[in-house]
C-alpha positions as CSV (number, residue, x, y, z in Angstrom):
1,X,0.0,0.0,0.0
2,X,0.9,3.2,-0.8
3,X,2.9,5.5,2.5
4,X,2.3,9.0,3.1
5,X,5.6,10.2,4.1
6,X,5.4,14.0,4.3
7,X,2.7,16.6,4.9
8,X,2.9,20.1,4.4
9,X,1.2,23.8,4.3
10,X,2.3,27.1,2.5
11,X,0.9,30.3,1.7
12,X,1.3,31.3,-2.1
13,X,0.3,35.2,-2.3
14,X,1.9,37.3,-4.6
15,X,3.3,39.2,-2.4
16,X,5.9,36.3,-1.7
17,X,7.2,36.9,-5.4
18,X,7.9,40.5,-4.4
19,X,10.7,42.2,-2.8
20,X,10.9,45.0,0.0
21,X,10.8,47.5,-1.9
22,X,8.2,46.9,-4.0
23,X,5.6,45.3,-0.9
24,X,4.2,49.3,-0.2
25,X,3.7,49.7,-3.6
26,X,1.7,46.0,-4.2
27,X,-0.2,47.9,-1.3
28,X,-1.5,50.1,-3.0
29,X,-4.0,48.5,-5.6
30,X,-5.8,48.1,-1.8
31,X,-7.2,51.1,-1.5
32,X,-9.3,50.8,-4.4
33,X,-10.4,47.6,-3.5
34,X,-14.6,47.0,-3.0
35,X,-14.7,43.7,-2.1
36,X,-12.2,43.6,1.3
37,X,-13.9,40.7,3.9
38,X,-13.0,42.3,7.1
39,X,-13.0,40.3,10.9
40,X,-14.8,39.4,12.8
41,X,-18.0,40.4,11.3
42,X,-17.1,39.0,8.3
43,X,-18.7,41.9,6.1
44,X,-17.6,42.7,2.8
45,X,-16.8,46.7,2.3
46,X,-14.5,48.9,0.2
47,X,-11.4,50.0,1.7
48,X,-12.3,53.3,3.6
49,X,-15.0,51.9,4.8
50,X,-12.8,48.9,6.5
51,X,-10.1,52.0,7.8
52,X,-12.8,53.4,9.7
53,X,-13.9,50.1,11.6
54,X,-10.2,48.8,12.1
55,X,-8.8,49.4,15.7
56,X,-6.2,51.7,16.3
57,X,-3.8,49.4,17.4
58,X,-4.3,48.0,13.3
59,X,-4.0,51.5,12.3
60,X,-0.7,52.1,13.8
61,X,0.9,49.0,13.0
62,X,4.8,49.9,11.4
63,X,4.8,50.0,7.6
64,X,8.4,50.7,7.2
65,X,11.0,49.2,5.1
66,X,12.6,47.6,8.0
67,X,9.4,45.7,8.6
68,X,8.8,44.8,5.5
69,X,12.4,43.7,4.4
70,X,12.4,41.3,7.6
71,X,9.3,39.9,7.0
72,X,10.4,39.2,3.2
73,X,13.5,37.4,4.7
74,X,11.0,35.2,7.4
75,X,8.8,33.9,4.2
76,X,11.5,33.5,1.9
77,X,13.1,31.7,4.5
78,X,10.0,29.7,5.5
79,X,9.5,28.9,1.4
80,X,13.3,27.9,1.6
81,X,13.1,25.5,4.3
82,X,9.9,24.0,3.0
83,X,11.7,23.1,-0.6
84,X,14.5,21.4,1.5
85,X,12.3,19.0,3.7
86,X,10.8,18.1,0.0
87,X,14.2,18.0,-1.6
88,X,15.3,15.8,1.5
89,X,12.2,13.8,1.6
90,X,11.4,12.7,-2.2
91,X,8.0,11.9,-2.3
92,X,7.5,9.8,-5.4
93,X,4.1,12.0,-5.6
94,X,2.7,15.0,-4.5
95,X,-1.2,15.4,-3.9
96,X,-1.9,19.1,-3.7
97,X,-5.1,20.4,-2.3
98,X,-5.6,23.9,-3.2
99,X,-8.6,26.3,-4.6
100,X,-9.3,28.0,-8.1
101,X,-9.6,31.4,-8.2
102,X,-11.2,32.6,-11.3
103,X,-8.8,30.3,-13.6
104,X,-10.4,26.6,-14.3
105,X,-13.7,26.6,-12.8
106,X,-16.3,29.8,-13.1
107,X,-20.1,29.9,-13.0
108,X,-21.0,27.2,-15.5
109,X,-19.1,24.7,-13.7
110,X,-18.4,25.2,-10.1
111,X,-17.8,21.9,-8.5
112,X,-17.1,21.4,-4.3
113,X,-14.6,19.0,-4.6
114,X,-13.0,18.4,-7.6
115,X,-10.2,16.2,-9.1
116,X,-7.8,16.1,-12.4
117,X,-6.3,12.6,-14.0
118,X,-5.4,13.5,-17.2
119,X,-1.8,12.0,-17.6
120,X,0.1,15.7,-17.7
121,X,-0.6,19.4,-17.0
122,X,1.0,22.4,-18.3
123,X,2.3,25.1,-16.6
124,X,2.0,28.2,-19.1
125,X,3.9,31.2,-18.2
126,X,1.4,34.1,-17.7
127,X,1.2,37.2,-19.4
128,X,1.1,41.1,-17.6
129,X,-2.4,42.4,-16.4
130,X,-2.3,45.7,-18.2
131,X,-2.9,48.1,-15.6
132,X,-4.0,46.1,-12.6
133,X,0.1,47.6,-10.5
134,X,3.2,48.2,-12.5
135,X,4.4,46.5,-14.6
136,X,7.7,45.3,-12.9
137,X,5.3,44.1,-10.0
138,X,3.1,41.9,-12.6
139,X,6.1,40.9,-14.1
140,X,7.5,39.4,-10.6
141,X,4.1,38.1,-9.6
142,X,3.8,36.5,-13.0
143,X,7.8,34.6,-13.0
144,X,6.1,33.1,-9.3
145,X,3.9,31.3,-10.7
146,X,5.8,30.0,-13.1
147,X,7.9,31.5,-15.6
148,X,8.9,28.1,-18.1
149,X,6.5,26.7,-19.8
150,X,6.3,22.9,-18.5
151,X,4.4,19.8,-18.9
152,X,4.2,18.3,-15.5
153,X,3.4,14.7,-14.8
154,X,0.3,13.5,-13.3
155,X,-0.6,10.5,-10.7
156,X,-3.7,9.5,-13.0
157,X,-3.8,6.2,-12.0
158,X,-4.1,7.7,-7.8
159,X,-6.5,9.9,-9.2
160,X,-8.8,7.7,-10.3
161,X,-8.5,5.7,-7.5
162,X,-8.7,8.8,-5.4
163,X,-11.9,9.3,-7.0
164,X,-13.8,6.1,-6.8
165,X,-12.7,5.3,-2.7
166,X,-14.3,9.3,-2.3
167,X,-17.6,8.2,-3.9
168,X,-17.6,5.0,-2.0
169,X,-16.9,7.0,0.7
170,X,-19.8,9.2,0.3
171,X,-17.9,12.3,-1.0
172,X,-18.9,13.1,-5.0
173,X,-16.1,14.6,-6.6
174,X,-16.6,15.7,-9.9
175,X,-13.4,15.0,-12.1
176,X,-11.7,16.2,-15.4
177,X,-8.8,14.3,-17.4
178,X,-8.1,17.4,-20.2
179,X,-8.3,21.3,-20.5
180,X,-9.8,23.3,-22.8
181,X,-7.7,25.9,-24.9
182,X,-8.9,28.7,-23.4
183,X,-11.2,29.4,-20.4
184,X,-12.7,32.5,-19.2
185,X,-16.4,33.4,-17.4
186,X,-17.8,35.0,-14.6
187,X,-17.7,34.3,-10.9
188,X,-19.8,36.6,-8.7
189,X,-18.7,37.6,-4.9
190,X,-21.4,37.1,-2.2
191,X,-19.5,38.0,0.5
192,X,-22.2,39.1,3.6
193,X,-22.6,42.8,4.3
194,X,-23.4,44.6,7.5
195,X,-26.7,45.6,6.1
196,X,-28.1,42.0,5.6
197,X,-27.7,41.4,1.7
198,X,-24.4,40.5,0.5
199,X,-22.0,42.0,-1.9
200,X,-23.2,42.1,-5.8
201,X,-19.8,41.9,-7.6
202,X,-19.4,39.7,-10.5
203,X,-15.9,39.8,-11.9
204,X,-15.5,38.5,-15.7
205,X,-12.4,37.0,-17.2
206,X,-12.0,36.7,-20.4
207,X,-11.2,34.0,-22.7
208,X,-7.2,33.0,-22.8
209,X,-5.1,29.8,-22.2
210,X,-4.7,28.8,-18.7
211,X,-1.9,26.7,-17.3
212,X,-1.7,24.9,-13.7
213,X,-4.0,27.5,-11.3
214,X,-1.3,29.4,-9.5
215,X,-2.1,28.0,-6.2
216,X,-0.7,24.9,-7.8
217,X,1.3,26.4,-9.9
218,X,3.4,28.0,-6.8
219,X,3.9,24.8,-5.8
220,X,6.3,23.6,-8.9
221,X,8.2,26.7,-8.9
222,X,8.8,27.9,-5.5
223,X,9.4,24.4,-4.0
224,X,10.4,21.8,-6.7
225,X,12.3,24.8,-8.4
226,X,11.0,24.1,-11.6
227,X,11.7,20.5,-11.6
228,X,8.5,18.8,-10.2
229,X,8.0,15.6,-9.5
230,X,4.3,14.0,-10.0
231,X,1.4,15.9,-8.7
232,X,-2.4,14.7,-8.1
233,X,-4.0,18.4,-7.9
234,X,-7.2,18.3,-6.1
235,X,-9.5,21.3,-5.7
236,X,-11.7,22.8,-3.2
237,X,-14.1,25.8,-3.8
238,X,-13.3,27.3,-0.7
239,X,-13.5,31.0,-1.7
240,X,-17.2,31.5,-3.9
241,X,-20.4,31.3,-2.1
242,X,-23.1,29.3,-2.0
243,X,-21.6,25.8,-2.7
244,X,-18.3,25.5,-0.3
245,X,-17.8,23.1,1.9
246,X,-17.8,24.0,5.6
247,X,-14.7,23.1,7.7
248,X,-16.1,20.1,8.7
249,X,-17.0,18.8,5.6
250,X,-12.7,20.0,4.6
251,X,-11.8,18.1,7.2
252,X,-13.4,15.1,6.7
253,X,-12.6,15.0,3.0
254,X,-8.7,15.6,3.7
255,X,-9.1,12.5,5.8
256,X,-11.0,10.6,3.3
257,X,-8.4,11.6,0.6
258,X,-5.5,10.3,3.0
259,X,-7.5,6.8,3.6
260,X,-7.7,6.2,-0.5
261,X,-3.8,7.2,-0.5
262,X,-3.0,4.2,2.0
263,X,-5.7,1.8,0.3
264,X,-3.7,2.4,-3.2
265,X,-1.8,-0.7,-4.1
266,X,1.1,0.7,-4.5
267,X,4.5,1.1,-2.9
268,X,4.4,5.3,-3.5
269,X,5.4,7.4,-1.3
270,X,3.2,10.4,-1.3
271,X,3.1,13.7,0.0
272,X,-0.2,16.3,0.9
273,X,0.5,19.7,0.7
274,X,-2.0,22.9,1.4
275,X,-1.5,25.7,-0.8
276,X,-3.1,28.9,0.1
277,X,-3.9,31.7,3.4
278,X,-4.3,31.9,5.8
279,X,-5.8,34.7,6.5
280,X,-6.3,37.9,3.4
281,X,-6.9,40.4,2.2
282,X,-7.0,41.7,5.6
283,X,-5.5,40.2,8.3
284,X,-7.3,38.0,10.5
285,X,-4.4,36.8,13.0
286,X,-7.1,35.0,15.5
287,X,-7.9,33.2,12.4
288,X,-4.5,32.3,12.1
289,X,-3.3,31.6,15.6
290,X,-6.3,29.7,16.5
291,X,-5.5,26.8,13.2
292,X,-2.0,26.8,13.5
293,X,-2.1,26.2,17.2
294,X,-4.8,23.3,16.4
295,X,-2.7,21.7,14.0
296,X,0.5,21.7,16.2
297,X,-2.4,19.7,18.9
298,X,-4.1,17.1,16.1
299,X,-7.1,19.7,17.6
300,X,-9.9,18.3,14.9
301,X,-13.1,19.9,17.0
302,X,-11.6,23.3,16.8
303,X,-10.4,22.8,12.8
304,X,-14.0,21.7,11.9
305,X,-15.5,24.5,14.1
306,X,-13.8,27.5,12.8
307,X,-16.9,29.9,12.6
308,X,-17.8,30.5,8.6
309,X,-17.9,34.6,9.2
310,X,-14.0,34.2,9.3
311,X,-13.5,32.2,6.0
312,X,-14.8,34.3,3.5
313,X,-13.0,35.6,0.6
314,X,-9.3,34.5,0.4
315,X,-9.2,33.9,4.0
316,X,-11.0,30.4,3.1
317,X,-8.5,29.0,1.5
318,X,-7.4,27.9,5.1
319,X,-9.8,25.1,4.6
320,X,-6.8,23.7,2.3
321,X,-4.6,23.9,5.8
322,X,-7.5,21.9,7.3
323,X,-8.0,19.2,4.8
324,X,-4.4,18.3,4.8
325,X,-4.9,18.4,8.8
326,X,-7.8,16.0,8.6
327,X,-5.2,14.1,6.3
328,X,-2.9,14.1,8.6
329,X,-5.1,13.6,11.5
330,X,-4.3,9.6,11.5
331,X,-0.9,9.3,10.6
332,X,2.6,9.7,13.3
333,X,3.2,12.8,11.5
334,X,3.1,15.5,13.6
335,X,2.8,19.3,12.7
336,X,5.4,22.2,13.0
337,X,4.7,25.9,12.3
338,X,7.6,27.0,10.2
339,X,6.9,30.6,10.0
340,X,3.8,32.4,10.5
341,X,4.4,36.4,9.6
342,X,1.3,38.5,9.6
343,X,1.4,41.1,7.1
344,X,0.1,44.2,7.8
345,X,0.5,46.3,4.1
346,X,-2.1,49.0,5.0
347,X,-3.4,50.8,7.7
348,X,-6.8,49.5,7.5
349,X,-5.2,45.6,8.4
350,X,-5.1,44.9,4.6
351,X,-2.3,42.1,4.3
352,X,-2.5,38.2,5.0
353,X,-0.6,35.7,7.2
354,X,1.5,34.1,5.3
355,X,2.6,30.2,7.1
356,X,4.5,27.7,6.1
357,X,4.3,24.9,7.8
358,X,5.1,20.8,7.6
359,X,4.1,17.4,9.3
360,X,7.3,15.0,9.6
């Protein structure tokens, strides 16, 4: 049967394909952003609207370069460390559970769990977003998620058999074996407000080739350096409203996905890894704290009760952190926060916590 040897967690915002210098201005594409999820509420609201609510102590928070340049060292260092337990490790496969954000799946197919077998998936480098930040920050954020085209192999034959233990298993996964040439569609944002309705925001994206999602994507370049070995990519629609799973259900079906990788006869040796969060576009460090602390304790009660107000927008993609913990959850392997650095770009708490973290 087939060994899982290795479990790990890392953030994969753009920011971490940035240098110091050029975090303040990232920053500030924030303060035209409408669709900011701030804690604990939960409530979706432009930027100055968020300034006002933050708490002073969020307000004041440093933004110097002195900050900024050590934090870039503490996730660079954290990314560092992570591609060294994986260089050290060599897992024959790695299963990477991760979300799509507006690449692969939109509104006319927008599956809870899904999973791709096709034999290989490319890894296309991506082109500038004219006008979204300058262009030397696009062109940074673009090399991080991959800047050499690449075909990278695929565990088909785990992913089937991923897929028929999670129907067995009460789980439906919906599954796809090739890509399109080009995707595009809409994907609307219904994100709560204070008032009682919820934010109407529907974002469209054109037609264009896609490669690997960049939460998967991150993955080949930042720690296999280019040079990947298989992957089984396996999504969750954490971040779109009204069809993702609660934590519970992410637990459950990290767990389930760990169970098919040890029923697989074969003599693999496979790794899980989380890609995404925690916590963003503004910072949500109880968010943070509260799952890496229940991680580093095998806490399942408090992963699968993490209240839903606090897992909107980005900040869902923790759920991948808890799937790999529910994968984890009955294995020797135990958890280690590698770095946790909560990034505070703005004054209104705009940012993330960026983790990295592994199970050995």
């Amino acid at each position: 049967m087939a060994e899982i040897v290795l479990g790990a967690g890392t953030s994969h915002s753009p920011m971490l394909a940035l240098n110091a210098e050029q975090w303040p201005r990232y920053a500030q594409g924030d303060l035209r952003h409408q669709e900011l999820v701030f804690p604990p509420e939960g409530w979706a609201m432009p930027y100055d609207e968020g300034l006002a609510r933050v708490p002073t102590a969020v307000k004041e928070k440093p933004l110097t370069d002195e900050v900024f340049s050590a934090q870039v060292d503490a996730c660079q260092g954290g990314i560092a460390e992570l591609a060294r337990t994986f260089a050290e490790v060599k897992p024959d496969i790695t299963v990477i559970i991760s979300d799509d954000q507006d690449e692969w799946f939109f509104e006319d197919n927008m599956p809870t769990f899904s999973v791709f077998w096709g034999d290989s998936v490319p890894i296309i480098p991506r082109s500038l977003a004219a006008g979204f930040r300058e262009p030397d920050i696009m062109q940074s954020i673009a090399d991080g998620y991959g800047d050499v085209a690449l075909d990278v192999p695929v565990a088909s034959d785990l992913g089937r058999h991923v897929i028929e233990h999670m129907i067995q298993n009460d789980f439906d996964v919906s599954h796809f074996t090739y890509l399109h040439d080009n995707y595009g569609g809409q994907v609307a944002r219904r994100y709560p407000k204070e008032n009682g309705g919820e934010l109407d925001s529907v974002r469209t994206t054109q037609p264009r080739p896609q490669g690997l999602p960049h939460g998967f994507a991150f993955v080949v370049k930042r720690l296999f350096d280019n040079e990947p070995n298989t992957i089984l990519p396996i999504f969750q629609n954490t971040c779109y409203p009204p069809n993702q799973p609660t934590p519970k259900r992410s637990f459950e079906f990290g767990r389930a996905v760990a169970n098919a990788v040890r029923s697989w006869d074969s003599d693999a040796r496979v790794a899980i890894i989380a890609s995404g969060g925690l916590s963003h576009f503004v910072v949500d460090e109880w968010l943070d704290r509260t799952v890496l602390k229940a991680l580093e304790e095998k806490d399942s009660e408090t992963l699968m009760t993490i209240p839903r107000n606090h897992l909107y927008s980005a900040a869902s993609e923790t759920q991948n952190w808890i799937a790999v913990g529910g994968a984890m959850a009955d294995t020797d392997l135990n958890f280690e926060t590698i770095e946790y650095v909560p990034v505070y770009r703005t004054p209104a708490g705009t940012g993330g916590g960026w983790a990295f973290g592994r199970w050995v």
